[in-house]
Structure formats: structure tokens, C-alpha cells
C-alpha positions in Angstrom: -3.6 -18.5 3.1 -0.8 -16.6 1.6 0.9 -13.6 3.0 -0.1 -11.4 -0.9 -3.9 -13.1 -0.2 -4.2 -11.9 3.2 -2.7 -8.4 2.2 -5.1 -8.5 -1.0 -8.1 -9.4 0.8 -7.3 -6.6 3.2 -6.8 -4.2 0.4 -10.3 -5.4 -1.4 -12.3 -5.0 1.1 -11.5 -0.9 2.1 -11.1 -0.3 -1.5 -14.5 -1.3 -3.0 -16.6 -1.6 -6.0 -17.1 0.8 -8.9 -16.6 4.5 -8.2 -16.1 7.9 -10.3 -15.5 10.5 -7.8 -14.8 13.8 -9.1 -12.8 14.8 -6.5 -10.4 11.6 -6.6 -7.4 11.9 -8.7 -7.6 8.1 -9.8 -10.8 9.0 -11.8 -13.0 6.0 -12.6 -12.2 3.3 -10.2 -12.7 -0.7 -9.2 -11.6 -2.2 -6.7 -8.5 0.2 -6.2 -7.7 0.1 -9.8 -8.1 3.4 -11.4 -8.3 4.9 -14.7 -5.3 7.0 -14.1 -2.9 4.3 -13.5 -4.4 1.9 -16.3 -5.8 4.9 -18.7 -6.4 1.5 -21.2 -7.9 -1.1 -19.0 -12.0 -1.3 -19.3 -12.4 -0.1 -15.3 -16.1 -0.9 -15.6 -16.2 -4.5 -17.0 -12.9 -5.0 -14.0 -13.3 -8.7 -12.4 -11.6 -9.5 -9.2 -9.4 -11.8 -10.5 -7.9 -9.4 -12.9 -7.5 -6.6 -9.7 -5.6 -9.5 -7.9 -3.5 -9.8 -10.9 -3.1 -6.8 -11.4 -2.2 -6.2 -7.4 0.4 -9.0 -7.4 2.4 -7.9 -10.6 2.4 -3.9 -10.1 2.3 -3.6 -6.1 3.2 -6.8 -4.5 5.7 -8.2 -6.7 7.4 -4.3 -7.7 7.4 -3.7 -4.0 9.3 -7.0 -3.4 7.0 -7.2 -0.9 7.4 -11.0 -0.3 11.5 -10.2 0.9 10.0 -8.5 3.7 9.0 -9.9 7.4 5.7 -9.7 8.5 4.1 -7.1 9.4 6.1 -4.8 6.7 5.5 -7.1 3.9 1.3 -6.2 4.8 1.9 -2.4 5.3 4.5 -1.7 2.7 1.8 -3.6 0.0 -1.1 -1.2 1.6 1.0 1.6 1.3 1.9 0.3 -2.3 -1.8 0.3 -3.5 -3.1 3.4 -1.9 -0.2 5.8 -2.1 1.7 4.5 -5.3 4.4 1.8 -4.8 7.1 4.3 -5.3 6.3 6.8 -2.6 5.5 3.4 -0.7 9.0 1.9 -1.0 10.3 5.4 0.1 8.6 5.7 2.8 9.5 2.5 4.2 13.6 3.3 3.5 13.3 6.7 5.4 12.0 4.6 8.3 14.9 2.0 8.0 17.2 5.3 7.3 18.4 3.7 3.9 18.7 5.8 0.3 15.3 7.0 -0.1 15.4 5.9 -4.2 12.3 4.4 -4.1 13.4 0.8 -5.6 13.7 -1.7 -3.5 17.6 -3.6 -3.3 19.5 -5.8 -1.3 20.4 -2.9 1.3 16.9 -2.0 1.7 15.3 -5.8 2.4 18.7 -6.7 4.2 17.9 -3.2 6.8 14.5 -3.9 7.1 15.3 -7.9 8.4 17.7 -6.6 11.1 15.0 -3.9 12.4 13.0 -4.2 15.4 9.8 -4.8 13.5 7.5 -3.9 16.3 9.3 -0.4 15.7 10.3 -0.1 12.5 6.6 -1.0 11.4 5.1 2.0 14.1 8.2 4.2 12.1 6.5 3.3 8.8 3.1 4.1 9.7 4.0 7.4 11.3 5.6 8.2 8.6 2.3 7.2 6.1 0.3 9.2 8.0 2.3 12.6 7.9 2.3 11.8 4.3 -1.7 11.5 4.2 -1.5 14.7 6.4 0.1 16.7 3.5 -2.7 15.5 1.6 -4.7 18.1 -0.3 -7.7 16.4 0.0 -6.8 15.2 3.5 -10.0 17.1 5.3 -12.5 15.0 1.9 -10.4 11.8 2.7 -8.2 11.6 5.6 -10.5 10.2 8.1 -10.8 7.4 6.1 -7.0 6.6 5.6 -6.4 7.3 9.1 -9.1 4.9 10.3 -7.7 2.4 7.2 -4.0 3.1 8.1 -4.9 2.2 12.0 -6.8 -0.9 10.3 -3.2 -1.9 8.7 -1.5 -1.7 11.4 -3.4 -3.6 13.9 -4.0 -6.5 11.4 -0.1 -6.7 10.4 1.0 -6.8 14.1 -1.5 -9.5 15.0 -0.6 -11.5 11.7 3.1 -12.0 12.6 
């Protein structure tokens, strides 16, 4: 199995079927895939094929995700999908103290494969979860990225 099919498979199973919560900012949503980011896709009729797709292009691929070692490659793609691939990719270069510009470049990928990826990939967490933390729906949703942020974590250290 692939590195982007473990991450995906990872992501699909916390992020679920068919939802329209009021209280979420995405709006209608399948499978992660919300009306907000895709304001023209049909989120209803959504296959699984088409999230993957979706997932690979937009969050894997933009997040260059496949440049990375394991486990950041798994956490920066989790990060990617539930806190936007931007804030993801910045996240990740505060950690590795590089610019903080939110695209990913040689100096960025080139940092994070001379890290100590045992601690750069605690950093990275840390650093999701005082994001999640400054949440304003953190007390509706934070135990729930918490527990899936822990989740990450474990399953990208033992998938070196």
C-alpha cells in the first residue's frame, strides 16, 4: 500500500459519510469534502473515488506531501485535509523554523529531511494542537481532533 493510500484511508475513516452540521464551517459535507471548499461539486451524490481524487490533487499532491519522510508525509496530509493545506504547510515550517509562507519549496522539504523526525514530527503536532486550541468551536469539536490528532500521531510513528 502506498504512503497517499495509507494517509487517505486514515483520513476516510475519521472523516465520515454525509453530514450538514450547522455549526461546521465546511457546510454540507462527504467524506471531508465540503461545500465550502467545492461550493460546485454535487457533495451529496460524492463517491469515494472522486474524495480520493480529490485528496491526492488538492492535499496530497499541493502539500508535496510525497517529498516528505515518513511520519511527516502522514501528519502534514492530515493536517492538509482537516485544517486547510495552507495553514498545514505553515505549521509544519514553524516547526522546522523555515519561512512560514505556506508553499512548500526546496528549503522547506530539504529542512524537514535533515530533522530528527521523532522530534520534528512531536513539534508539528504540538503545534496542530495549539492551533485546534484557538479554535472557536474547540469546546463543540476539540475532543474529537485531539483524540484524531493523537490517532495521527501514533499511526505515523509506527508506520516509519
Amino acid at each position: 500500500m502506498s504512503a497517499f493510500d495509507r494517509a487517505v484511508e486514515f483520513v476516510l475513516a475519521r472523516e465520515g459519510g454525509y453530514s450538514n452540521d450547522t455549526h461546521d464551517s465546511g457546510g454540507e459535507t462527504k467524506f471531508g469534502i465540503s461545500k465550502a471548499a467545492y461550493p460546485n461539486l454535487d457533495i451529496k451524490n460524492l463517491t469515494v473515488e472522486a474524495a480520493k481524487a480529490i485528496y491526492k490533487a488538492d492535499y496530497w499532491d499541493r502539500c508535496s506531501c510525497g517529498s516528505f519522510p515518513q511520519p511527516i508525509s502522514f501528519v502534514l496530509f492530515d493536517s492538509a485535509v482537516n485544517q486547510g493545506p495552507s495553514k498545514a504547510i505553515r505549521l509544519l515550517q514553524a516547526a522546522l523554523k523555515v519561512q512560514q509562507d505556506g508553499r512548500v519549496g526546496p528549503e522547506t522539504i530539504r529542512a524537514a529531511q535533515r530533522a530528527d523526525i521523532g522530534f520534528l514530527t512531536a513539534m508539528f503536532v504540538a503545534r496542530r494542537a495549539f492551533q485546534y486550541s484557538l479554535h472557536p468551536e474547540v469546546i463543540r469539536y476539540g475532543q474529537g481532533w485531539f483524540n484524531r490528532l493523537a490517532e495521527c500521531h501514533q499511526l505515523a510513528m509506527t508506520e516509519k
